[in-house]
DSSP file (Angstrom, degrees, kcal/mol; ACC not computed):
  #  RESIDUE AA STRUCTURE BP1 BP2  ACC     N-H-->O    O-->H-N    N-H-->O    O-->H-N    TCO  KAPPA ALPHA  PHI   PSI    X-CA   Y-CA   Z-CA
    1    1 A X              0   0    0      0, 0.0     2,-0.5     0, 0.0     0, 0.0   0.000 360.0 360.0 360.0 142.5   47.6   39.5  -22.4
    2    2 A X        -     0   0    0      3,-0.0     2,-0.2     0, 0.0     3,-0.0  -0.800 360.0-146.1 -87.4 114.2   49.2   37.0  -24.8
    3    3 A X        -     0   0    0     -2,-0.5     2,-0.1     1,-0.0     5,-0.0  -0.789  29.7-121.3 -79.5 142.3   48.2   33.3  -25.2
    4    4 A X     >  -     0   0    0     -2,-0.2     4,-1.1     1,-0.1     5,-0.3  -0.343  17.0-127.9 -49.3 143.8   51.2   31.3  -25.9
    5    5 A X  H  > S+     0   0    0      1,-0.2     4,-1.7     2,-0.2    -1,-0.1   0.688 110.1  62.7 -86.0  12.7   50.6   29.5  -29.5
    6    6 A X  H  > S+     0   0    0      1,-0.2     4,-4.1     2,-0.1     5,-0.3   0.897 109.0  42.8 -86.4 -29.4   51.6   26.2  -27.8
    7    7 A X  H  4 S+     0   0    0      1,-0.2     4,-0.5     2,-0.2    -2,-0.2   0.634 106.6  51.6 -66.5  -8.6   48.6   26.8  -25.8
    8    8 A X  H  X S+     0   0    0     -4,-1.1     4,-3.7     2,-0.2    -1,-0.2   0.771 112.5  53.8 -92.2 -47.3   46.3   27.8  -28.0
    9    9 A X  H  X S+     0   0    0     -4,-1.7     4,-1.5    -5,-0.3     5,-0.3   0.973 105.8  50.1 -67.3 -33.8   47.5   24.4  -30.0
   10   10 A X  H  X S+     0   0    0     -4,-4.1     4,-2.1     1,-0.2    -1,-0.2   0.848 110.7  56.6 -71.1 -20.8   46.9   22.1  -27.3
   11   11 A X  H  4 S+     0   0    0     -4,-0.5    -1,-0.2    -5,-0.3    -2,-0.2   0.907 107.4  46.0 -21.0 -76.5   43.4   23.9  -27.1
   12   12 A X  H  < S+     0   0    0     -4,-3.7     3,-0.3     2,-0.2     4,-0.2   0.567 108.4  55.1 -51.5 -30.6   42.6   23.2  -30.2
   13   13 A X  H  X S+     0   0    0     -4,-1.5     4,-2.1     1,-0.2     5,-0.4   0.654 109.8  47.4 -88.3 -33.5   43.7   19.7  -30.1
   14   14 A X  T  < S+     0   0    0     -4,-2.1    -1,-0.2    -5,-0.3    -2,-0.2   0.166 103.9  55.9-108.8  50.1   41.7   19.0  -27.5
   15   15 A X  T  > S+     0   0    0     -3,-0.3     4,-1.4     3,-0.1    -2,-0.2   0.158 110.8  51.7-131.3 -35.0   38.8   20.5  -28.6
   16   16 A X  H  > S+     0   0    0     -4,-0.2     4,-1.3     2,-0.1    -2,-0.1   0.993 100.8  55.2 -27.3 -86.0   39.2   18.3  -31.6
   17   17 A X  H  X S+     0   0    0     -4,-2.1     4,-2.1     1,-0.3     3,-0.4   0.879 106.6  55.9 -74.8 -50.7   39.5   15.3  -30.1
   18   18 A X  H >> S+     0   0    0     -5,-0.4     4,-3.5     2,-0.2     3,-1.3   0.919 106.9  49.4 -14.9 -84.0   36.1   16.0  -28.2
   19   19 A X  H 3X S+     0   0    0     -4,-1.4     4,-2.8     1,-0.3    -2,-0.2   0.690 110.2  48.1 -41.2 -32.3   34.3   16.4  -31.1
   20   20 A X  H 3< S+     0   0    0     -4,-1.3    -1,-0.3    -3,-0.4    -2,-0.2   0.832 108.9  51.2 -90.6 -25.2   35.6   13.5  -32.5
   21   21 A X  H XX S+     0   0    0     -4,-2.1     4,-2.7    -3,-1.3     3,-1.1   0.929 115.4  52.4 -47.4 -52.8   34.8   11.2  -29.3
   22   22 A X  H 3X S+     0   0    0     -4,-3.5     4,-1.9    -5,-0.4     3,-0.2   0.950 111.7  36.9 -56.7 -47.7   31.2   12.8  -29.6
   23   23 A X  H 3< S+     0   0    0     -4,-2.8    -1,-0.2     1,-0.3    -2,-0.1   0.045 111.2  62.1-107.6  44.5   30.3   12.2  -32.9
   24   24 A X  H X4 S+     0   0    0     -3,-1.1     3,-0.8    -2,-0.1     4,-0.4   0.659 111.0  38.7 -88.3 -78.6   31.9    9.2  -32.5
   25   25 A X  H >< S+     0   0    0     -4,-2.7     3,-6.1     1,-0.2    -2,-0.2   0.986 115.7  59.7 -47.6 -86.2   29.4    8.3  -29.8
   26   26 A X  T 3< S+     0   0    0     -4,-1.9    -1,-0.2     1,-0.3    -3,-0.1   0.421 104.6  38.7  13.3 -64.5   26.8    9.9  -31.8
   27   27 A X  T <  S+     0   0    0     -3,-0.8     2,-0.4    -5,-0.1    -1,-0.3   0.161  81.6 118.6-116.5  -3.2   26.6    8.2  -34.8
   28   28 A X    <   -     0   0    0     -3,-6.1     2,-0.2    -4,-0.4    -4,-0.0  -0.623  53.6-148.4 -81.9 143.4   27.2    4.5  -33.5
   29   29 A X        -     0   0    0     -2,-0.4     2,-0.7     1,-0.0    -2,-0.1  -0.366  25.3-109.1 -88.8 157.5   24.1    2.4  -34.4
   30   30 A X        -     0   0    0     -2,-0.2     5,-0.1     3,-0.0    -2,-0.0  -0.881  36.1-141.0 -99.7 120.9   23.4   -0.6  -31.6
   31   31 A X     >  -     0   0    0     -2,-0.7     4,-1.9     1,-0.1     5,-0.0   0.032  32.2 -88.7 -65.0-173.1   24.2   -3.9  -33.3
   32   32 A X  H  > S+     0   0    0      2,-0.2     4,-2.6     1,-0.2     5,-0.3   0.803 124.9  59.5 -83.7 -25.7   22.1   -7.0  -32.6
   33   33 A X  H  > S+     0   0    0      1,-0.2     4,-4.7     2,-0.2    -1,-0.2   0.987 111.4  52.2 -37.7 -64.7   24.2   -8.2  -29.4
   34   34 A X  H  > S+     0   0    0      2,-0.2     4,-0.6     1,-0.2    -2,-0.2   0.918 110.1  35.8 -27.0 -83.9   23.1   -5.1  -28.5
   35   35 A X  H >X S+     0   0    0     -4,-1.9     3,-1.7     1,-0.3     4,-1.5   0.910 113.1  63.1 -52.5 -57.1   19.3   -5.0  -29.0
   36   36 A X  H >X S+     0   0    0     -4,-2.6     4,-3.2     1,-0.2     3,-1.8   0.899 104.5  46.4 -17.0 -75.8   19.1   -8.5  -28.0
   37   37 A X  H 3X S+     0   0    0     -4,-4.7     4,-1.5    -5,-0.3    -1,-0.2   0.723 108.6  51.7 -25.6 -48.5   20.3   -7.5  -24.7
   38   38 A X  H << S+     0   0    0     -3,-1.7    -1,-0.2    -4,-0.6    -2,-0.2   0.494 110.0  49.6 -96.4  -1.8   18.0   -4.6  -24.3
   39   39 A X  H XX S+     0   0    0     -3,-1.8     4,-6.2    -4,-1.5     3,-0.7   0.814 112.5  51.4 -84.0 -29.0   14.9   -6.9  -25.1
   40   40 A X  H 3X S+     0   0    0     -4,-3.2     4,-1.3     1,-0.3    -2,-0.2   0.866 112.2  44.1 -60.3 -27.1   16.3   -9.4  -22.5
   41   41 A X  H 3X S+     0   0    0     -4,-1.5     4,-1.3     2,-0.2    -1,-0.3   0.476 112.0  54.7 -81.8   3.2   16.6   -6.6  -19.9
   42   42 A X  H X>>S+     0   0    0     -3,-0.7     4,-3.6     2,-0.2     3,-0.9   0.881 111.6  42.7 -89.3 -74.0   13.2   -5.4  -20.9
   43   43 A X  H 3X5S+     0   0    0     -4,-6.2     4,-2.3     1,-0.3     5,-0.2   0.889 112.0  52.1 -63.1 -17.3   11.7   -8.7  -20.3
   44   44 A X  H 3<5S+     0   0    0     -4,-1.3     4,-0.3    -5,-0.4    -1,-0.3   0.965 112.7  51.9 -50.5 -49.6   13.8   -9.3  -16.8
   45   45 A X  H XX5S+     0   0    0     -4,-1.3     4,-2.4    -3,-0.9     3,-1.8   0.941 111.0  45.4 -77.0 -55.1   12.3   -5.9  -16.0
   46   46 A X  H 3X5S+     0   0    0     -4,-3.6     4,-1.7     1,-0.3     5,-0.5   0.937 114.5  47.0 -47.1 -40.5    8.7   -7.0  -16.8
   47   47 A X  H 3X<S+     0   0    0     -4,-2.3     4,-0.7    -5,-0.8    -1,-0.3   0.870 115.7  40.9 -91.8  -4.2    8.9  -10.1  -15.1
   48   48 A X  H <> S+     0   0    0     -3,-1.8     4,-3.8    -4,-0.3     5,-0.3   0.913 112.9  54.1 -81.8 -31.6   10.5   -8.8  -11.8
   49   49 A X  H  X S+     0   0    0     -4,-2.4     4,-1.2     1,-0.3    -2,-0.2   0.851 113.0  45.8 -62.4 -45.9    8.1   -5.7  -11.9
   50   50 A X  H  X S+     0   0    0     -4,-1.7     4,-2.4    -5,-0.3    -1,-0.3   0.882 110.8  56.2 -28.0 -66.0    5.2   -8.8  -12.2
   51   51 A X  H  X S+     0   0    0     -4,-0.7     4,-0.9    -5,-0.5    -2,-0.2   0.989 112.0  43.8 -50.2 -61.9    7.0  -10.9   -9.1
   52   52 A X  H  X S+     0   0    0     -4,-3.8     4,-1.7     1,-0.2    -1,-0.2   0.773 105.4  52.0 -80.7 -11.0    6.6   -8.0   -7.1
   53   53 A X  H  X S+     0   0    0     -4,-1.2     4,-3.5    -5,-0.3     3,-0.3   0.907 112.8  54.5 -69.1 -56.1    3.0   -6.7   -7.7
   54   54 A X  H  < S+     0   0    0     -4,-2.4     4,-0.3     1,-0.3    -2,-0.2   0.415 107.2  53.1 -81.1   3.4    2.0  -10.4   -6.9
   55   55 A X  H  X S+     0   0    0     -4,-0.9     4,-2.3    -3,-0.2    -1,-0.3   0.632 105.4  49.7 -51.0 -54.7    3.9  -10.0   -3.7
   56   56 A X  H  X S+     0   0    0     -4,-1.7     4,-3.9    -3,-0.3    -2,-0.2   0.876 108.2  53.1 -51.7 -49.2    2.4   -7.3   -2.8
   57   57 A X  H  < S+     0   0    0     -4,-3.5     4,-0.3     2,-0.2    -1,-0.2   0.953 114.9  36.8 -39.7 -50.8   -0.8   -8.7   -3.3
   58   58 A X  H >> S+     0   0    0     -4,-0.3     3,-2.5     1,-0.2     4,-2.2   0.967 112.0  62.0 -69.0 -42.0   -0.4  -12.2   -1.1
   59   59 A X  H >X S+     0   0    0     -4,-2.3     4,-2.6     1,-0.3     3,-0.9   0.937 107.5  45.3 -74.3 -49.6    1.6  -10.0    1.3
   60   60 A X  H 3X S+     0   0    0     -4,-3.9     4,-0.8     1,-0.2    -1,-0.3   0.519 114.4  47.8 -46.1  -4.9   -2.2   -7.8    1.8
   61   61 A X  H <> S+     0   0    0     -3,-2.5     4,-0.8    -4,-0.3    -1,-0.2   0.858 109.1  53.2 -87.7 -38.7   -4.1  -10.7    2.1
   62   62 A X  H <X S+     0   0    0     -4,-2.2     4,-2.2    -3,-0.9    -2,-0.2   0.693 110.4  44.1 -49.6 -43.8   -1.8  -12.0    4.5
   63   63 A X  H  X S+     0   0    0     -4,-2.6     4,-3.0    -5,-0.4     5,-0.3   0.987 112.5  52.9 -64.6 -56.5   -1.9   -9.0    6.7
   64   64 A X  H  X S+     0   0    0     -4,-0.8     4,-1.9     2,-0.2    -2,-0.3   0.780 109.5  50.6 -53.7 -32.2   -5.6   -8.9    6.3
   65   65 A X  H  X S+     0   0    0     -4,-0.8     4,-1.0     2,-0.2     5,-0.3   0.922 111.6  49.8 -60.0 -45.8   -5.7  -13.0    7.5
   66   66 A X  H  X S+     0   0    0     -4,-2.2     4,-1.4     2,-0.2    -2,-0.2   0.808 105.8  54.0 -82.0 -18.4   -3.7  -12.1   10.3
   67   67 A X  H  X S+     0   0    0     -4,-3.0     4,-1.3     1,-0.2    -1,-0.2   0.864 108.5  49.7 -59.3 -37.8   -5.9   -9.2   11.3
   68   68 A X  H  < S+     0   0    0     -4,-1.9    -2,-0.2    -5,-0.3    -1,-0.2   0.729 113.7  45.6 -76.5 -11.9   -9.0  -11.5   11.4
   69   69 A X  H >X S+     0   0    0     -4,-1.0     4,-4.9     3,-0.1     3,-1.4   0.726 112.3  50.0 -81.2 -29.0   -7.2  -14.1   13.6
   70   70 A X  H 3X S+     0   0    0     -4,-1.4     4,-0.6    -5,-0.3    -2,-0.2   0.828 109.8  49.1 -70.0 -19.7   -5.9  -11.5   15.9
   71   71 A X  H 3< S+     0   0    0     -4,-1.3    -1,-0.3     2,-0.1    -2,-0.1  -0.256 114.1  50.5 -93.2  20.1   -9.6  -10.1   16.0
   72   72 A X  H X> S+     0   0    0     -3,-1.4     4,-2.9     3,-0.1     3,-1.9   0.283 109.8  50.7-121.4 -49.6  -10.6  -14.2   16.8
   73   73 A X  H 3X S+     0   0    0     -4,-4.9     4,-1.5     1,-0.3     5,-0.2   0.860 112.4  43.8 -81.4 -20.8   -7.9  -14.5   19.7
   74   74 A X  H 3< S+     0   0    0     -4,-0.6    -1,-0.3    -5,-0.4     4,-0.2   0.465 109.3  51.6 -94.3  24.5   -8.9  -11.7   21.3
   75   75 A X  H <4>S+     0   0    0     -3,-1.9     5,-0.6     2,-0.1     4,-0.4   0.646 117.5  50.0-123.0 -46.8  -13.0  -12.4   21.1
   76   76 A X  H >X5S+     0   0    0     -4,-2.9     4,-0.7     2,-0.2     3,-0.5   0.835 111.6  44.6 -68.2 -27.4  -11.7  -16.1   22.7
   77   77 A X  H 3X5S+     0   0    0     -4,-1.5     4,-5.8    -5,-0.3     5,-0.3   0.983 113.3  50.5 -56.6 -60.6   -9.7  -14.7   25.4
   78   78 A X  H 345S+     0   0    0      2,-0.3    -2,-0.2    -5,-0.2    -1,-0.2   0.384 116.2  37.8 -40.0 -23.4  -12.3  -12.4   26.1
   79   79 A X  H <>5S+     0   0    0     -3,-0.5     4,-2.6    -4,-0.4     5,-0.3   0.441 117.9  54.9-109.5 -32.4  -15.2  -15.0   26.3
   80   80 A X  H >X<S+     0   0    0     -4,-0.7     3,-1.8    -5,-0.6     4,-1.4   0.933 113.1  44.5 -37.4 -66.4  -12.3  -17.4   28.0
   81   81 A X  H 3X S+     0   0    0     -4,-5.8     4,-1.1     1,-0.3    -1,-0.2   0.824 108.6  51.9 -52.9 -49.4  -12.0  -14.5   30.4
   82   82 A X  H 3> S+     0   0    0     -5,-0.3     4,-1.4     1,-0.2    -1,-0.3   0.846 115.4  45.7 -63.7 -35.8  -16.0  -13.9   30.9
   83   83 A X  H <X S+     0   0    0     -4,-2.6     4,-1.3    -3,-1.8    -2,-0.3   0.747 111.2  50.1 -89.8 -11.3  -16.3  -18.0   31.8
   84   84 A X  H  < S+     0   0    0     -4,-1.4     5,-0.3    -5,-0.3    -2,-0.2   0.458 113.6  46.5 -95.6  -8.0  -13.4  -18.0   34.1
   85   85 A X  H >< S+     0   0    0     -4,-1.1     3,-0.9    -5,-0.3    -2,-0.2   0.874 116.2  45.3 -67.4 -59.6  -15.0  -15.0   35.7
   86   86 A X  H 3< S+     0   0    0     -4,-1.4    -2,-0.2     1,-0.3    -3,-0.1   0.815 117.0  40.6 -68.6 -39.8  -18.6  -16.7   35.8
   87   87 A X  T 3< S-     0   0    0     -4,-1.3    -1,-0.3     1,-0.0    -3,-0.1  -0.019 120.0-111.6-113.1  42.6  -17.6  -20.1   37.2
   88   88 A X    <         0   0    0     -3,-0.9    -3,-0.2     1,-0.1    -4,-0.1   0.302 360.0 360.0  16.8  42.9  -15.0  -18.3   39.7
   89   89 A X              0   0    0     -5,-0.3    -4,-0.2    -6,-0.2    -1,-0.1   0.498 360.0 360.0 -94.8 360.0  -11.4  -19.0   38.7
């Protein structure tokens, strides 16, 4: 079978034009806009990553608070319950 040679050129030309997009890409350096940026997103990342570790924290203490009042209302219901038993209401 025969490739046409206009096909073969548009082949070629975009096979080029790849190569030259890659090492295009490739070979660009990051200017200081750049770097800037990627220390500011650095530290954004550090400080949510921070936010939320100390979130976690309060929110386990918190659980743990509310287990020990919920383990309080039901030891006062329960002795409520035991004098309203005793004195026959």
């Amino acid at each position: 079978m025969k490739v046409p040679p206009a096909f073969r050129l548009a082949v070629a030309a975009a096979f080029v034009a790849c190569c030259g997009v890659g090492a295009g890409c490739f070979f660009m350096k990051p200017g200081k806009d750049d770097l800037s940026k990627l220390d500011e997103s650095k530290k954004a990342a550090e400080s949510a990553e921070k936010k939320l570790s100390d979130l976690k924290q309060e929110r386990l203490r918190l659980e743990s608070d509310l287990n020990q009042k919920q383990a309080e209302l039901k030891k006062s219901e329960e002795e409520r319950d035991s004098v309203m038993q005793k004195t026959g209401k």
